[in-house]
C-alpha positions, 0 to 999 in steps of 0.5 A, spaced: 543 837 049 547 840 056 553 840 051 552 844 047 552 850 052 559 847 055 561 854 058 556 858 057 552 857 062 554 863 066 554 867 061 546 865 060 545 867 067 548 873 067 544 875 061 539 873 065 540 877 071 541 883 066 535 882 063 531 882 070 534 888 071 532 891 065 524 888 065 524 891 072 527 897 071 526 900 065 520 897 062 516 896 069 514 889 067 513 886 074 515 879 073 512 874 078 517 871 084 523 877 083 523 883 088 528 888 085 525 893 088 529 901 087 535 896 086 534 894 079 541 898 076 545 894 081 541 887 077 544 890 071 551 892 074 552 885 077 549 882 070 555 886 067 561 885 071 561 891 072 562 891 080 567 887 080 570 892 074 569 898 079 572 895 085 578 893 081 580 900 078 578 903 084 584 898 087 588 900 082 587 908 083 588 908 090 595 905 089 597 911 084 594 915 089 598 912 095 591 911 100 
């Protein structure tokens, strides 16, 4: 059963994460064992790649910009 979500399994997590933010976030919905807290955007963010995304393209801006 486990084999058939051979390399998918972070993509499950994150959509997890992802959805976290947003149930906690956006629709309010308290779920039981999770603290977001005022936090909820950086759950979706990290879900997303996103953080990594921005520090990447941060690095490569500062490289043209000689910082």
């Amino acid at each position: 059963m486990f084999g058939m979500v051979d390399g998918y399994k972070t993509y499950f997590v994150a959509f997890l994460v992802v959805m976290i933010g947003v149930g906690e976030g956006v629709l309010g919905v308290d779920i039981p064992g999770v603290v977001v807290g005022d936090d909820w955007m950086a759950y979706i963010i990290g879900g997303l790649g996103l953080g990594s995304f921005r520090s990447a393209f941060q690095k490569v801006i500062d490289g043209f910009l000689g910082n």
